[in-house]
C-alpha positions as CSV (number, residue, x, y, z in Angstrom):
1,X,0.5,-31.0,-0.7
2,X,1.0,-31.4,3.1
3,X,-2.1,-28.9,3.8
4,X,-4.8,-30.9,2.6
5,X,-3.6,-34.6,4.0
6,X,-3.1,-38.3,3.2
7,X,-6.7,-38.4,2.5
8,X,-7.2,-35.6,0.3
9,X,-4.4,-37.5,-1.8
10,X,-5.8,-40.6,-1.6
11,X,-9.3,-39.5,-3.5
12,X,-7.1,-37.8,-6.1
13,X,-5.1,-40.4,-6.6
14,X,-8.2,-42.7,-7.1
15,X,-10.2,-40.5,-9.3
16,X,-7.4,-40.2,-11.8
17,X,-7.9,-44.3,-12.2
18,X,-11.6,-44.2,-12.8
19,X,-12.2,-44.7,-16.8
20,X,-15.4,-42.8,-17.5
21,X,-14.6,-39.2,-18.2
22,X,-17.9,-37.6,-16.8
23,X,-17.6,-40.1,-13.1
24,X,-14.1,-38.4,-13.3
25,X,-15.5,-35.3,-12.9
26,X,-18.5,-35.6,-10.9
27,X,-15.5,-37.2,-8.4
28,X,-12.9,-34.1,-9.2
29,X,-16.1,-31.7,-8.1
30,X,-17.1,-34.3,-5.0
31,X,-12.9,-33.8,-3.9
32,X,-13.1,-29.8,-4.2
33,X,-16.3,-29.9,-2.1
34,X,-14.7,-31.9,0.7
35,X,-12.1,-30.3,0.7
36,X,-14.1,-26.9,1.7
37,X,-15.9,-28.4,4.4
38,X,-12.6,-30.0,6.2
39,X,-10.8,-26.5,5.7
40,X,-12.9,-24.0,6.5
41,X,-10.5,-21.7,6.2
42,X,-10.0,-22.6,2.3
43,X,-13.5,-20.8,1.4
44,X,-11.4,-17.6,1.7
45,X,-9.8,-19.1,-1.3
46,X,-10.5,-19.1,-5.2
47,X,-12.0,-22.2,-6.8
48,X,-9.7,-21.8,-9.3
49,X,-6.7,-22.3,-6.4
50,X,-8.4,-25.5,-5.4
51,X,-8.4,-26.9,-8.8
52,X,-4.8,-25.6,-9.6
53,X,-4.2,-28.0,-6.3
54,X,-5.3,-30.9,-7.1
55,X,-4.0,-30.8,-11.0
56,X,-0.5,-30.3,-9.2
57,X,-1.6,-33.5,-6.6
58,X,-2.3,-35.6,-9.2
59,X,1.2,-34.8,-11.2
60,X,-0.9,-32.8,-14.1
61,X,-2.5,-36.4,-15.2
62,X,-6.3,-35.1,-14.0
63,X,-8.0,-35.5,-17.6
64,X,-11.2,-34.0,-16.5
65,X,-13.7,-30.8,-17.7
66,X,-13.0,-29.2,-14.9
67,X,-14.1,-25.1,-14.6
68,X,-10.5,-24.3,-15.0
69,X,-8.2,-25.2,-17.2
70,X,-4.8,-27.0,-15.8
71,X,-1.9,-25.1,-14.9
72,X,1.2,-25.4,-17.2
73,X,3.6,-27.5,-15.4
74,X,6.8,-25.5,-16.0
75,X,5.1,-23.0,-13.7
76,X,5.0,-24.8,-10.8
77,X,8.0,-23.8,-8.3
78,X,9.2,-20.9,-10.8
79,X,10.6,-18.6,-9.0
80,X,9.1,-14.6,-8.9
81,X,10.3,-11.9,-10.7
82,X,12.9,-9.6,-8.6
83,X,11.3,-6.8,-7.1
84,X,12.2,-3.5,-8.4
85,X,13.7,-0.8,-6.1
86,X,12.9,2.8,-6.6
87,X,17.1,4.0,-7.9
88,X,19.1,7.1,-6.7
89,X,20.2,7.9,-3.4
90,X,17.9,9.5,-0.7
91,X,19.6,12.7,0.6
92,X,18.4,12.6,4.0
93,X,17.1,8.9,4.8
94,X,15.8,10.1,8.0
95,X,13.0,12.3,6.0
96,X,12.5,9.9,3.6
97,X,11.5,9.5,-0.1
98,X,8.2,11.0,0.5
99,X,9.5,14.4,2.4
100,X,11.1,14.7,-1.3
101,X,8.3,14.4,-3.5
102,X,6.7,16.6,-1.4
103,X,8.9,19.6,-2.0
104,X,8.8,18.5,-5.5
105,X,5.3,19.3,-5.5
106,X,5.8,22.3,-3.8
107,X,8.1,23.8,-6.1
108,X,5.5,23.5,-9.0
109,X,3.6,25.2,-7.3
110,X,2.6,28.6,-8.3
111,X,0.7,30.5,-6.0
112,X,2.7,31.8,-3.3
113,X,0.4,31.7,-0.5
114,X,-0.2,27.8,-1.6
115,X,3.8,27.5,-1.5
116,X,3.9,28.9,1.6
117,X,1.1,26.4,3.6
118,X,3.3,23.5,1.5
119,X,6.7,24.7,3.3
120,X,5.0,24.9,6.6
121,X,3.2,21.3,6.4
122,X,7.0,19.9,5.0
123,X,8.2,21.8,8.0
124,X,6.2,20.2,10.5
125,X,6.8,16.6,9.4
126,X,10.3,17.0,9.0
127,X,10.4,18.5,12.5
128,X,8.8,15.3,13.6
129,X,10.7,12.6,11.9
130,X,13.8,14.7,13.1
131,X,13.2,15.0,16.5
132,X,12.4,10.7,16.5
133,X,16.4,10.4,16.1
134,X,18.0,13.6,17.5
135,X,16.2,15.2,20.6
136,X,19.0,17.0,22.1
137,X,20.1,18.8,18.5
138,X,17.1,20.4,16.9
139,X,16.6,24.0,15.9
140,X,14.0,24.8,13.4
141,X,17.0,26.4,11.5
142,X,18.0,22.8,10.7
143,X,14.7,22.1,9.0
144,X,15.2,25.3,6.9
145,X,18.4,24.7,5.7
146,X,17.5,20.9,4.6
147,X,14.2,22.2,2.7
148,X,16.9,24.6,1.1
149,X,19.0,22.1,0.1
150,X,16.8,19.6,-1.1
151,X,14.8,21.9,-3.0
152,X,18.4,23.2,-4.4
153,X,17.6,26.9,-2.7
154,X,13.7,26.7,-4.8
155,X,11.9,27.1,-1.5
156,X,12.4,29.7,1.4
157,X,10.6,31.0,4.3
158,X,11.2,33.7,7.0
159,X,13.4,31.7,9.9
160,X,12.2,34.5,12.2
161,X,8.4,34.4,11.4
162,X,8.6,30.8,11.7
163,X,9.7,30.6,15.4
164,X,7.7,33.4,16.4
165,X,4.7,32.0,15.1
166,X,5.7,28.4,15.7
167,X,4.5,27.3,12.4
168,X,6.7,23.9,12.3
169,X,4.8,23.5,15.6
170,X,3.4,20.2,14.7
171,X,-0.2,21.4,16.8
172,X,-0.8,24.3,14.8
173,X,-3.7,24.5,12.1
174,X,-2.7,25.4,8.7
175,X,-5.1,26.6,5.8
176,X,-4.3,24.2,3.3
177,X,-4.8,20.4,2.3
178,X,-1.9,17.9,1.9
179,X,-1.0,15.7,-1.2
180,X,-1.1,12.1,-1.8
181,X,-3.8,11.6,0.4
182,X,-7.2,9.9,-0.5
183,X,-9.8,12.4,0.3
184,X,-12.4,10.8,2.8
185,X,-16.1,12.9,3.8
186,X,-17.6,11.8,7.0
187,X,-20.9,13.3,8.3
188,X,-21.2,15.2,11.8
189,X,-23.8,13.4,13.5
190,X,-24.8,16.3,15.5
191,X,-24.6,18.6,12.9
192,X,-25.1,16.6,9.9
193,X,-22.1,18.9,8.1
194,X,-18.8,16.8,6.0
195,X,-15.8,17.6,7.1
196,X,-13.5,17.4,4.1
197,X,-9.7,16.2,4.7
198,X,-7.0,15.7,3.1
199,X,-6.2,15.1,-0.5
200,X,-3.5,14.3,-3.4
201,X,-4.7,17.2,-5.5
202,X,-1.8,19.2,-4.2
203,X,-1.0,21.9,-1.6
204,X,-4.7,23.5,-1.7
205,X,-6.4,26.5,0.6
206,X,-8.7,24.7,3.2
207,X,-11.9,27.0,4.3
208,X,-12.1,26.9,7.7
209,X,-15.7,25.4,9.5
């Protein structure tokens, strides 16, 4: 293992030829030690790691009673499973997977009022991520139509009451808390109040300060 050196090597190499089991280990423990204090960097690292290294530098023939068991052999340069990609097509991939779980969401959702904040916020970031790729074409028509077609005609809102009130207007406050976000408190330090943000418990009513 070209990270830890000839050196490193060497004192493996030689402890796996000293007879007496416990000097074997006493040395094994001596290597891990210097091998912390010429890598500094390696204290990030599990013990167990280390160990797992010098088992594989000394070809799995370390007999010692070390803290951790040796690695199985067959398991060194297996290759990782494949990673799973999420399946089916994304119907706008300029909005995203999320922009679709969103209105998901939004669709269960009962309460009109709450429906209502939920097709706004989608609004807004939709407006966003399509203005990133198509300045010159934009109307907030567009956005209304693609929430209508992805939530297969399950969510509406007034086109005219959203331009006049320029609610996909990414700098206008909404009443309501978005999904899938952690919810974090911090504490004024003027005022001492939280100030409660966002969080994945769904399209909710916020209470404003």
């Amino acid at each position: 293992m070209k990270e830890y050196g000839k050196n490193i090597q060497g004192l493996v190499d030689h402890i796996c030829t000293i007879e007496d089991r416990e000097k074997r280990t006493a040395s094994a423990f001596t290597v891990i030690e210097i091998i912390k204090q010429l890598n500094p960097a390696l204290k990030q690292e599990t013990d167990q790691k280390l160990w797992d290294d010098i088992y594989i530098m000394s070809d799995f023939k370390l007999d010692v009673d070390g803290p951790f068991p040796m690695p199985a052999k067959e398991l060194l340069g297996k290759k990782p499973l494949p990673i799973g990609y999420p399946k089916g097509e994304i119907k706008f991939k300029h909005y995203g997977r999320n922009i679709e779980k969103l209105i998901e969401n939004a669709i269960e959702l009962e309460d009109d009022e709450e429906q209502e904040a939920a097709i706004i916020y989608i609004g807004q970031l939709m407006r966003s991520f399509h203005s990133t790729w198509n300045r010159d074409n934009f109307d907030d028509g567009i956005i209304l139509d693609d929430i209508k077609t992805l939530s297969k005609g399950k969510l509406h809102i007034d086109l005219e009451k959203v331009k006049e009130n320029a609610l996909f207007e990414s700098n206008t406050r909404r009443d309501f808390k978005v999904p899938m976000q952690e919810e974090h408190s911090s504490k004024n330090k003027r005022g001492g109040h939280q100030n409660k943000r966002r969080n994945n418990g769904g399209f909710k009513n916020k209470r404003r300060n």
